[in-house]
RODO-2510 file (C-alpha; in nm, 4 decimals, decimal comma):
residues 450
     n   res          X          Y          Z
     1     x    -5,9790    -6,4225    -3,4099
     2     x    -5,6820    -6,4257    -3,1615
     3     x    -5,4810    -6,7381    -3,1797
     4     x    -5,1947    -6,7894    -2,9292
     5     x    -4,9263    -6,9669    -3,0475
     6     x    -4,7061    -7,1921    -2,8713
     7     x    -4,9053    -7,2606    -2,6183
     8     x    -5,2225    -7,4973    -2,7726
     9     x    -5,1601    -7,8454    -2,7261
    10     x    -5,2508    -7,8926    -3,1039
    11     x    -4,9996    -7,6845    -3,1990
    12     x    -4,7105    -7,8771    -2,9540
    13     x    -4,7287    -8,2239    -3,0780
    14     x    -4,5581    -8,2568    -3,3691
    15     x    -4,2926    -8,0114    -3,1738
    16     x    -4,2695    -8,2965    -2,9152
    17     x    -4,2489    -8,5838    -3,1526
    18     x    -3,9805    -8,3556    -3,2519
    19     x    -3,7803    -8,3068    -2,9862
    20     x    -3,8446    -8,6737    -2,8714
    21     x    -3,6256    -8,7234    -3,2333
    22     x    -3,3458    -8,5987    -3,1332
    23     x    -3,3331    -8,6584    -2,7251
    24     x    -3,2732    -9,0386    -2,8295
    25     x    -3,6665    -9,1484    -2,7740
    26     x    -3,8189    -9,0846    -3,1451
    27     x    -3,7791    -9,5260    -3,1890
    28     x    -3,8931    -9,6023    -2,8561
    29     x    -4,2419    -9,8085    -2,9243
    30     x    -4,4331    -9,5664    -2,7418
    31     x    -4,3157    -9,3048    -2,9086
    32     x    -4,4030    -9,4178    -3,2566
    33     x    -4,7256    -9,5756    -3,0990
    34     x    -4,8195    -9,2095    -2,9772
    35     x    -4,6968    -9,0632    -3,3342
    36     x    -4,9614    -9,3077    -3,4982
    37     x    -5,2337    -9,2243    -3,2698
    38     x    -5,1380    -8,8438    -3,3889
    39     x    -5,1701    -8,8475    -3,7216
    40     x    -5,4471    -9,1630    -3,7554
    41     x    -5,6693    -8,8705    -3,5931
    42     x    -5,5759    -8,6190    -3,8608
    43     x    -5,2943    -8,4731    -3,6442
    44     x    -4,9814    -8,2670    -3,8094
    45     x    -4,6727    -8,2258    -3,7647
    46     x    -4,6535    -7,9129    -3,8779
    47     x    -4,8122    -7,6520    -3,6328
    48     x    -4,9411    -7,3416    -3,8034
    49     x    -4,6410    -7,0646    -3,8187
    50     x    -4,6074    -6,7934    -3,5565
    51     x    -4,9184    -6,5413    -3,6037
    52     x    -5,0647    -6,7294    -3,8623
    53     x    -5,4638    -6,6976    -3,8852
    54     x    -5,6118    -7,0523    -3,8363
    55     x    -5,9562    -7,1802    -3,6133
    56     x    -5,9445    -7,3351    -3,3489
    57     x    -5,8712    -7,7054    -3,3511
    58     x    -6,1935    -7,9274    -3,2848
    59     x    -6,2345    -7,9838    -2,8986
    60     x    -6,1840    -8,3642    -3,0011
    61     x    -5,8411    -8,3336    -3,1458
    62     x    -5,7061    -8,0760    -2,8821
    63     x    -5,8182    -8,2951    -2,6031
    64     x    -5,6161    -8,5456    -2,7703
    65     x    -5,3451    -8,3477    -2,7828
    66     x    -5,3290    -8,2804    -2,4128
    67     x    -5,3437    -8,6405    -2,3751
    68     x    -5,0425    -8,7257    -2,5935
    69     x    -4,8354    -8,4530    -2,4891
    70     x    -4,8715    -8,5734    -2,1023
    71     x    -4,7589    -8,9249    -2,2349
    72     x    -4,4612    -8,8309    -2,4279
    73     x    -4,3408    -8,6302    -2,1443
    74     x    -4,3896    -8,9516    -1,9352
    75     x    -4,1156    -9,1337    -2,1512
    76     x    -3,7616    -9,0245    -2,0360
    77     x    -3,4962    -8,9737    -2,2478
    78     x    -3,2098    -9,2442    -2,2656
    79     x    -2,9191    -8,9958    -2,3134
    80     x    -2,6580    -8,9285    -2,0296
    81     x    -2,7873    -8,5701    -1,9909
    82     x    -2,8745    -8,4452    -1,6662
    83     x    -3,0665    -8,1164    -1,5877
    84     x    -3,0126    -8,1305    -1,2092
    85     x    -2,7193    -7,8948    -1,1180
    86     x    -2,5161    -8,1623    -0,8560
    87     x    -2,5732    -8,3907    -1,1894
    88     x    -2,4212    -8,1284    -1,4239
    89     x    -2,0949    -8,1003    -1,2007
    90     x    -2,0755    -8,4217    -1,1666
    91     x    -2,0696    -8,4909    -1,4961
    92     x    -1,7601    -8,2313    -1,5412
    93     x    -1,4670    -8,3527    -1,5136
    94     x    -1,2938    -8,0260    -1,6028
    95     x    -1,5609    -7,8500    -1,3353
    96     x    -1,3788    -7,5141    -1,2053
    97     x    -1,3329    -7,3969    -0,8900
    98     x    -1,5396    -7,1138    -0,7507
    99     x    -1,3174    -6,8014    -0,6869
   100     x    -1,4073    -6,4529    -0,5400
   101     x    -1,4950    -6,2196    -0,8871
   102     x    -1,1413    -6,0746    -1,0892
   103     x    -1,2445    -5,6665    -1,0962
   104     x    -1,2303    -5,6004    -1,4463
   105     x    -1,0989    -5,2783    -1,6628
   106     x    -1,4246    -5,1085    -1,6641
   107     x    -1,3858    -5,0769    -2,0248
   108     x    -1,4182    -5,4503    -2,0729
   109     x    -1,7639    -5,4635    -1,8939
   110     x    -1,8818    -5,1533    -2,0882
   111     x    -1,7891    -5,2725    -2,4455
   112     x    -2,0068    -5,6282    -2,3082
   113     x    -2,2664    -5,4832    -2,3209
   114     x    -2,2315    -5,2373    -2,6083
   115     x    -2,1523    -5,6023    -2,8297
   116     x    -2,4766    -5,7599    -2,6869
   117     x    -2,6639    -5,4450    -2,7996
   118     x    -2,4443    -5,4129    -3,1582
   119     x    -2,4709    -5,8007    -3,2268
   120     x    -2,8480    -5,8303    -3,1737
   121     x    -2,9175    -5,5149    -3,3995
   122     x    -2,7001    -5,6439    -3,6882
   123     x    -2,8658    -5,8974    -3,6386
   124     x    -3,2483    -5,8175    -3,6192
   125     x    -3,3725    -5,7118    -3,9957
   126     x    -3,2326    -6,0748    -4,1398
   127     x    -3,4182    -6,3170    -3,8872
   128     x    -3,5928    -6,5723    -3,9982
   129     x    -3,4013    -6,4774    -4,3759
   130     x    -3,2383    -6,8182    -4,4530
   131     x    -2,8688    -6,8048    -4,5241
   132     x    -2,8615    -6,7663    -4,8698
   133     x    -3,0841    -6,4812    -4,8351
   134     x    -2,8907    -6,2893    -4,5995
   135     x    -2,5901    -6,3661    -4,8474
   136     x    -2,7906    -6,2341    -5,1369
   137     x    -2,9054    -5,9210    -4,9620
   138     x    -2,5090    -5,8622    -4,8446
   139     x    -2,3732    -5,8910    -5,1774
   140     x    -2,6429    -5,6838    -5,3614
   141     x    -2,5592    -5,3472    -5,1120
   142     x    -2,2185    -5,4322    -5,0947
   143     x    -2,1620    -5,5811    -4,7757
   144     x    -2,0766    -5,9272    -4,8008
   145     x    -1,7995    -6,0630    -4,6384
   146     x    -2,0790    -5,8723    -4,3422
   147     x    -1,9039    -5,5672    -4,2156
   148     x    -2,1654    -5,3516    -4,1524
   149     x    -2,4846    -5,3263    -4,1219
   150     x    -2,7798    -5,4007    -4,3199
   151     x    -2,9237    -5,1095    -4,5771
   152     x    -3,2164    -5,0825    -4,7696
   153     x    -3,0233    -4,8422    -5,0192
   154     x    -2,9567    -4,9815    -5,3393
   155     x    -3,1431    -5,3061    -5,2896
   156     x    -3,2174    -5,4478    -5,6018
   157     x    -3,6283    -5,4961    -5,6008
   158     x    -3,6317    -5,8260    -5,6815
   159     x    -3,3930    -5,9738    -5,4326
   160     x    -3,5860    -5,7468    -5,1454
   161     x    -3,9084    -5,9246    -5,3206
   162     x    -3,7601    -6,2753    -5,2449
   163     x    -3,5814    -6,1928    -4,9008
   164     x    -3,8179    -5,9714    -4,7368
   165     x    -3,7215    -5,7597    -4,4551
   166     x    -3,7984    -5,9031    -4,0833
   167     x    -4,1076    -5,6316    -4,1104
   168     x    -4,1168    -5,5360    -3,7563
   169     x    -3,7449    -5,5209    -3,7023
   170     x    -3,6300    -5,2972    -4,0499
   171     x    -3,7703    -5,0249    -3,9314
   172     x    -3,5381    -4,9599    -3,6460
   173     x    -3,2415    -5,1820    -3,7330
   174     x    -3,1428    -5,0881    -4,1117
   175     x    -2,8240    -4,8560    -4,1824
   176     x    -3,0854    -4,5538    -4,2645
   177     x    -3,2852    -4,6261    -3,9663
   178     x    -3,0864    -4,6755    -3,6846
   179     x    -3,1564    -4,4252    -3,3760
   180     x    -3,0256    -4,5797    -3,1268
   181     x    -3,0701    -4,9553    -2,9636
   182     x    -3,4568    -5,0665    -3,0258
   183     x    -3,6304    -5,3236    -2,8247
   184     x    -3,5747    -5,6913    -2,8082
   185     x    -3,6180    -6,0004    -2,6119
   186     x    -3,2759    -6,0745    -2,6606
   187     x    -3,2089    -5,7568    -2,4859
   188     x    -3,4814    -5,7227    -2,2015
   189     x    -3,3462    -6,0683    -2,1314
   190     x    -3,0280    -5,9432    -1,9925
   191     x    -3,2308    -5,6390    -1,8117
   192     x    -3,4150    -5,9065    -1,6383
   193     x    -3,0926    -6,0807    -1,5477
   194     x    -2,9471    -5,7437    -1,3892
   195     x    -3,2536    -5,6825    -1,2293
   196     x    -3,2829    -6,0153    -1,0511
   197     x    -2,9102    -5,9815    -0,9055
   198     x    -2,9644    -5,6180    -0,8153
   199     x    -3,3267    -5,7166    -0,6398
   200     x    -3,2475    -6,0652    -0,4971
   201     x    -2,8319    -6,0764    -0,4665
   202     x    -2,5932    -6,3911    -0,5570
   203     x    -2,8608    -6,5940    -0,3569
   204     x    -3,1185    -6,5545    -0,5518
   205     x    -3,3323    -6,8571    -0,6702
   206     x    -3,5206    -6,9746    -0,9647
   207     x    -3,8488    -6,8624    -0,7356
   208     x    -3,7149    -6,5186    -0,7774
   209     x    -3,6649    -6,5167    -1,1567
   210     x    -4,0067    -6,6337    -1,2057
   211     x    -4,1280    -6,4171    -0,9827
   212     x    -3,9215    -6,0905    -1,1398
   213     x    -4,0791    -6,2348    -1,4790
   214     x    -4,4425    -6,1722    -1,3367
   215     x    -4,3504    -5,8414    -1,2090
   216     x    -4,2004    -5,7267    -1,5395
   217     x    -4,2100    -5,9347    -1,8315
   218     x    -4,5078    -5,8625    -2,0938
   219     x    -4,6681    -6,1836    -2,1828
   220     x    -4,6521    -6,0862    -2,4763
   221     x    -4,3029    -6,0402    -2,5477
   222     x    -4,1943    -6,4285    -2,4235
   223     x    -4,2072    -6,6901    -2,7321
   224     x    -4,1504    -7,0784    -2,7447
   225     x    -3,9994    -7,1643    -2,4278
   226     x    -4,0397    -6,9167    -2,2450
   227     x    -4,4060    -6,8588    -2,3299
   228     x    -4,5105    -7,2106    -2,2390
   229     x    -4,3040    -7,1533    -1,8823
   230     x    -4,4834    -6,8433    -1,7940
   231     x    -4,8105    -7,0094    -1,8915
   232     x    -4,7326    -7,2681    -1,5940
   233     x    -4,6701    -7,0040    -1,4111
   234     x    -4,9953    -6,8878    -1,4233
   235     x    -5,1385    -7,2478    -1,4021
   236     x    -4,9887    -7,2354    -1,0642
   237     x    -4,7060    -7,4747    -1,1309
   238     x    -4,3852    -7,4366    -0,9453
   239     x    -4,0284    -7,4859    -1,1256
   240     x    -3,9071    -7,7177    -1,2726
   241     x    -4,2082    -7,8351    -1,3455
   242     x    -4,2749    -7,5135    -1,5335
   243     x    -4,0165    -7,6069    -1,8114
   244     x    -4,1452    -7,9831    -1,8665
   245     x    -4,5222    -7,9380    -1,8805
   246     x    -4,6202    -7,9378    -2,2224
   247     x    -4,3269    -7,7316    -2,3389
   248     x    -4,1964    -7,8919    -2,6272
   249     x    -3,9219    -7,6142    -2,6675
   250     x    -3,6987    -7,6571    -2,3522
   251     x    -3,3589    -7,7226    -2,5741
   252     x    -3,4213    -7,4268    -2,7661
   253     x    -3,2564    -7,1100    -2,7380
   254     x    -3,3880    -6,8998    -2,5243
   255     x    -3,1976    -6,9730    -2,1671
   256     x    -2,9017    -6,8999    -2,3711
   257     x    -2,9465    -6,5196    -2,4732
   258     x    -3,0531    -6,4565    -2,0846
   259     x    -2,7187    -6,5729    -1,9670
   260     x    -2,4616    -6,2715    -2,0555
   261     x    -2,5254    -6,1040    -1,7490
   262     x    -2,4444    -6,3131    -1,4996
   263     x    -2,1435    -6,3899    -1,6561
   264     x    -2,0405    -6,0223    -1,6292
   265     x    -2,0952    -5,9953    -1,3118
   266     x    -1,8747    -6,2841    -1,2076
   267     x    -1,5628    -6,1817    -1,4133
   268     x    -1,2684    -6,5000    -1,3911
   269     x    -1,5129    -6,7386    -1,1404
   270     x    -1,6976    -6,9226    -1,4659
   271     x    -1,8364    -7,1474    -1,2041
   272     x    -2,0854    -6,9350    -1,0206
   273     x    -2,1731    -6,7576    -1,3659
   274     x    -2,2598    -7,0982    -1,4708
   275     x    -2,4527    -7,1804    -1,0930
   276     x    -2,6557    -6,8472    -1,1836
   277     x    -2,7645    -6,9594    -1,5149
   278     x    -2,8611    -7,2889    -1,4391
   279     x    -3,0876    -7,1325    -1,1836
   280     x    -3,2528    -6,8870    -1,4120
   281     x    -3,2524    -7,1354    -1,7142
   282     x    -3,4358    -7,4334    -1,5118
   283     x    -3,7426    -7,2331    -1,5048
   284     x    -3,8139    -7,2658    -1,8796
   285     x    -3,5092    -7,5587    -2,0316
   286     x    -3,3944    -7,8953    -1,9545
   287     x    -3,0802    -8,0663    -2,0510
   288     x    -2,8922    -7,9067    -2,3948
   289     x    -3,1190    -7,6123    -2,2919
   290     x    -2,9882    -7,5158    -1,9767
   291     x    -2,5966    -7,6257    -2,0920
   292     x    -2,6734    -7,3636    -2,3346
   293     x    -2,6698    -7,0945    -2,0829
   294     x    -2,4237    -7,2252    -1,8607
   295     x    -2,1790    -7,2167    -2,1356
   296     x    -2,2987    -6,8789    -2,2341
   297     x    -2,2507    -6,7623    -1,9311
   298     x    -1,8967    -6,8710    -1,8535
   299     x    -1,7724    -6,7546    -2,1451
   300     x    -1,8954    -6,4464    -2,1008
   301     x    -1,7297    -6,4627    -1,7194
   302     x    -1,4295    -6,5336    -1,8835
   303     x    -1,4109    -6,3192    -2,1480
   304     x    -1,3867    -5,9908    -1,9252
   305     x    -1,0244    -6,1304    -1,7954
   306     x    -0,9329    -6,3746    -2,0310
   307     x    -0,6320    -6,3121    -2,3617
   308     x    -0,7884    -6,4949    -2,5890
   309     x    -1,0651    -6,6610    -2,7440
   310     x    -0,9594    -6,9995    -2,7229
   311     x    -0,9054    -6,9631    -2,3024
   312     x    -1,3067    -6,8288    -2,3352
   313     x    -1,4222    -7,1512    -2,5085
   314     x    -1,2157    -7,3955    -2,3017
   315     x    -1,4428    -7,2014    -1,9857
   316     x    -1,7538    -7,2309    -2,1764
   317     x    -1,7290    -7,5890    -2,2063
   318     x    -1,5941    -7,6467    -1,8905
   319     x    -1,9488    -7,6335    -1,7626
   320     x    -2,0724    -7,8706    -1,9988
   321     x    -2,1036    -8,2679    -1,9837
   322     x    -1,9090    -8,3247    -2,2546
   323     x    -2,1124    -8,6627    -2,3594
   324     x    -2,4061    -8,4165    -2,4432
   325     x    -2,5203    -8,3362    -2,7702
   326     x    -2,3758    -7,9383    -2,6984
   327     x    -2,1075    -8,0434    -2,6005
   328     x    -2,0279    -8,2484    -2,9243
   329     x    -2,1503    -7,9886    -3,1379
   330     x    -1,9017    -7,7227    -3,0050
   331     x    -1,6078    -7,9016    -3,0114
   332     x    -1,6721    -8,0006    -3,3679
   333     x    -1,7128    -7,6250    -3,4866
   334     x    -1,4315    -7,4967    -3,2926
   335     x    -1,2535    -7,7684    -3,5184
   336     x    -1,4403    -7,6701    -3,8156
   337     x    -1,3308    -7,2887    -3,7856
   338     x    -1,0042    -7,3449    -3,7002
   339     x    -0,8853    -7,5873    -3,9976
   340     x    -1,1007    -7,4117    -4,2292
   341     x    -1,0045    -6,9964    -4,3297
   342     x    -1,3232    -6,9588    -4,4897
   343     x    -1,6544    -6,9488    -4,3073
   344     x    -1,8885    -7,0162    -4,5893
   345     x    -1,7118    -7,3580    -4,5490
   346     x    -1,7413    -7,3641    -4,1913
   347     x    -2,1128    -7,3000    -4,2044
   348     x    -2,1423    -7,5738    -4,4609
   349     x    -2,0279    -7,7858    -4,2378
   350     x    -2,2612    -7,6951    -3,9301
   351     x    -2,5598    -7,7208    -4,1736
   352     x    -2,4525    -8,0977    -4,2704
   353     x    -2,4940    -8,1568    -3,9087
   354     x    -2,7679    -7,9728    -3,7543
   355     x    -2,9428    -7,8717    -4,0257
   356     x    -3,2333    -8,0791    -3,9495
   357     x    -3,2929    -7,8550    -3,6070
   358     x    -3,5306    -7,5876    -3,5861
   359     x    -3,3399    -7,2124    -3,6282
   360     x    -3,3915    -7,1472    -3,3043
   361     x    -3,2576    -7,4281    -3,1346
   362     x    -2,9684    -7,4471    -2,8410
   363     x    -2,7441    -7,6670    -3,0007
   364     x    -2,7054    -7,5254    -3,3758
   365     x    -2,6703    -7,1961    -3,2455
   366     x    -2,4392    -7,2630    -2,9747
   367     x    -2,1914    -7,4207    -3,2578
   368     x    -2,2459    -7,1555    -3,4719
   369     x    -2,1524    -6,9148    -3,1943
   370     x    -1,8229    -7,0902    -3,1616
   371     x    -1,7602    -7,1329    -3,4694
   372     x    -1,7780    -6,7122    -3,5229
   373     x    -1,5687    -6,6473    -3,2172
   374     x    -1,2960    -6,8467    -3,3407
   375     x    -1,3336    -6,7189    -3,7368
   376     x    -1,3437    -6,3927    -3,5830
   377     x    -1,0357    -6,4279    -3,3821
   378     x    -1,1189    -6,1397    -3,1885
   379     x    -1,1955    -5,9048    -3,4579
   380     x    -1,5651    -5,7834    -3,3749
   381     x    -1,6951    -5,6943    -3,7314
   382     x    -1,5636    -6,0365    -3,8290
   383     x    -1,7380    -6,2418    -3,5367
   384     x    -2,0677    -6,0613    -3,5466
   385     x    -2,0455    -6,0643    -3,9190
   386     x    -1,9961    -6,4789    -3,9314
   387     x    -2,2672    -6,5050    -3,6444
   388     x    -2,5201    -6,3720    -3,8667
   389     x    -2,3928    -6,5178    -4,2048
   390     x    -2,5069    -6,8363    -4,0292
   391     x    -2,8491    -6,7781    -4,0901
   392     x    -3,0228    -6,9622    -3,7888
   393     x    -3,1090    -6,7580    -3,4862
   394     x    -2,9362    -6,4255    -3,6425
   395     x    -3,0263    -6,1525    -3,3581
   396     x    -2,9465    -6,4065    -3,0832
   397     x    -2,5925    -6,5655    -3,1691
   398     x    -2,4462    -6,2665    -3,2905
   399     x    -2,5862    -6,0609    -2,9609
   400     x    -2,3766    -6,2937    -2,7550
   401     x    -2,1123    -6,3537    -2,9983
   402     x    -2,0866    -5,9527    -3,0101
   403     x    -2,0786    -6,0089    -2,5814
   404     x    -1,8030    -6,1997    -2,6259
   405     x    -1,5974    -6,0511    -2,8868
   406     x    -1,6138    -5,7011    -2,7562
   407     x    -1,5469    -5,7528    -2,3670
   408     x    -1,1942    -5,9684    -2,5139
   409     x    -1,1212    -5,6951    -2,7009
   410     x    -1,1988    -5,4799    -2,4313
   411     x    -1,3865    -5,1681    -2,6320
   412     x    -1,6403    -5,1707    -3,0373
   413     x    -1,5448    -4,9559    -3,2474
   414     x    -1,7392    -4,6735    -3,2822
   415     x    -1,9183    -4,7228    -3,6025
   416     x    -2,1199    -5,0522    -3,4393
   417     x    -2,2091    -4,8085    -3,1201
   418     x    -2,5493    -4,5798    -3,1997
   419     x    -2,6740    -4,3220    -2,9789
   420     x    -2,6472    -4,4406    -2,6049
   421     x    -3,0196    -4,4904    -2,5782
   422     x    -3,1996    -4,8076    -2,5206
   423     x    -3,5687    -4,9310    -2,5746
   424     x    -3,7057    -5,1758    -2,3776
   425     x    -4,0591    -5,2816    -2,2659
   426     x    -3,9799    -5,3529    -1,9445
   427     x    -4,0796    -5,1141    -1,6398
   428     x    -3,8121    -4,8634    -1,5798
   429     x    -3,5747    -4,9253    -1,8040
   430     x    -3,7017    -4,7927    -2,1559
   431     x    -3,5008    -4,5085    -2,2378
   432     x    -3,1710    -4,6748    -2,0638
   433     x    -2,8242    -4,5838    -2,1491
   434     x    -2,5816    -4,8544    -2,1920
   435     x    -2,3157    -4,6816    -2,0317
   436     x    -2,5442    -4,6916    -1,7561
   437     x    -2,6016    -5,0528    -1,7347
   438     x    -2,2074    -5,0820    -1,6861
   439     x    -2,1747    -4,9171    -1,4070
   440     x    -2,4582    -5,1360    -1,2342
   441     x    -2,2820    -5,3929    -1,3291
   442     x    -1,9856    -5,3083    -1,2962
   443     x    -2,1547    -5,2106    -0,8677
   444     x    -2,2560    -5,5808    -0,9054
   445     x    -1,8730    -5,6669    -0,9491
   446     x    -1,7579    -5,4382    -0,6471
   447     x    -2,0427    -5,6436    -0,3961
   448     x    -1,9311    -6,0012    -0,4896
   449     x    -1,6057    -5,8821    -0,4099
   450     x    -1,6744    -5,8159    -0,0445
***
């Protein structure tokens, strides 16, 4: 049997309940009224993991579930957190100003996108590993503090017996394995980004994402989020509505790792890289969800003219209400990571406060990517390296962490490059060399700047 996940309304309740936990409605009397009326009819909380086997839920219980969903989403949060974009800026008191795009040293755009590609394949064989497995597998080959990436070779059986490999990841990402840059959403993400500004231009709307995702998105390679939003899509519905209806996922991660691009191509004007995200990120997130790739994507703006990391930050959240719950969280772990030399400590201290989120949420990830750019200090081993010691979304925070650190620095060394080839299961672009995908960017740069 073929079971879908993320997208059966049995399977989103408890997800909801969830999310209504944290977005300040869980002890509404509604809520908890709709939470009884779950679980009195033998509802769970739990949802069946990702590509687990299981029957279908009787018709009783998922009609139910329909029903629920459609009231929670009824109930609107009490927290000052807008998704509209006039809201957003309004909300900014440090908002910047729009300026015409800096033209960057090539080199700086190129070693962008090299970091994306290094940080996500670091990245890639430990997901889903909890941190103290990734920390066990380090230390048992060798390379713990991270510096390097992940082997196979001299693995001790029983600790590869505990912390399996991600299985569909090891065999293209490990030390031994690596032949150049393998698929992954986190990548094809980006390649979707560059394709909508290349198709559509700096006017491009969140019509023209959705409709670029139709053209050349496999269904099957969109998760959470973004799975539920291109089910809408085929439902007929029109954004935003496609990232509210039944989609308990819209402040996970997901707009976050499609954001790099449109940083890059808006090099020193944070503002518009932040405009561009919010209209690709509306489609699928609300709320932390979308701040997630505005700040994303200013940093990354920033980071192709900026001196340091701190000046990259400071962008990032310059996009960002800072009463929101991302908001918060970054400034704490910039805090954490600067008073603190040792990251193990650092990461203690994100897991004290958002280690009751799900490993792929916006917020805990966004913190932990802060907290690695500052630890790192510019050093790319060091950032990518901390990004993934964190043990939530591993492929995803270091990619843009990797984004980051190696347009600042303005070039990766060699040993995190592979050969200039890149897989991708998009149309046209499998087979893609990143030096390539600079210079289209780097054409994108030239056009804003007429």
């Amino acid at each position: 049997m073929i079971r879908l996940t993320w997208v059966q309304p049995e399977d989103l309740v408890g997800h909801e309940l969830r999310q209504a936990a944290e977005d300040g409605r869980g002890a509404l009397p509604e809520v908890t009224a709709v939470a009884a009326r779950w679980h009195a009819a033998g509802g769970h909380d739990a949802p069946p993991r990702a590509g687990a086997s299981a029957g279908s839920a009787p018709e009783e219980l998922r009609t139910l579930a329909g029903e629920l969903l459609d009231e929670l989403a009824a109930i609107p949060s009490p927290l000052p957190e807008p998704s509209g974009f006039e809201e957003i800026v309004a909300s900014c008191p440090d908002w910047p100003a729009a300026r015409l795009p800096v033209r960057p040293e090539p080199g700086r755009v190129l070693a962008a996108w090299w970091g994306r590609a290094a940080g996500c394949l670091l990245g890639k064989p430990v997901e889903k590993i909890p941190r103290e497995g990734i920390r066990a597998i380090a230390e048992a080959t060798g390379n713990w503090p991270i510096r390097g990436w992940f082997t196979a070779k001299g693995l001790p059986p029983e600790i590869a017996e505990r912390w399996p490999w991600n299985r569909r990841s090891a065999a293209t990402s490990l030390a031994e394995n690596i032949d150049g840059v393998p698929e992954d959403d986190d990548l094809n993400y980006a390649l979707l980004a560059l394709s909508v500004l290349e198709r559509h231009g700096p006017g491009f709307t969140t019509e023209d994402v959705a409709r670029t995702w139709l053209d050349a998105l496999p269904a099957g390679r969109v998760f959470t989020a973004e799975r539920a939003a291109y089910r809408n899509l085929l439902m007929g519905l029109e954004p935003p509505a496609t990232a509210v209806h039944r989609n308990p996922f819209r402040e996970w991660i997901g707009a976050l790792i499609r954001a790099d691009v449109y940083g890059w191509a808006s090099p020193g004007d944070p503002a518009t890289a932040a405009s561009w995200a919010w209209r690709d990120a509306r489609l699928s997130h609300t709320a932390n969800g979308i701040y997630g790739a505005m700040f994303a994507a200013a940093m990354c703006a920033q980071a192709l003219v900026a001196g340091s990391v701190n000046e990259v930050i400071e962008a990032g959240l310059s996009v960002v209400p800072p009463g929101s719950r991302l908001a918060e969280a970054v400034r704490q772990a910039v805090a954490d990571a600067a008073a603190e030399p040792g990251f193990e400590r650092v990461a203690d201290r994100l897991y004290a406060r958002h280690g009751h989120l799900h490993w792929v949420h916006t917020v805990n990830n966004a913190a932990l990517l802060a907290a690695a750019l500052v630890h790192g200090a510019g050093d790319f081993a060091a950032t990518v390296g901390a990004a993934v010691a964190g043990g939530w979304d591993t492929d995803s925070a270091a990619a843009t962490a990797g984004s980051v650190a190696g347009a600042l620095a303005g070039g990766v060394p060699e040993r995190w490059t592979t050969r200039d080839r890149l897989a991708s299961s998009l149309p046209g672009f499998d087979g893609v060399s990143i030096e390539s995908l600079a210079a289209r960017t780097l054409a994108l740069i030239e056009g804003g700047r007429r």
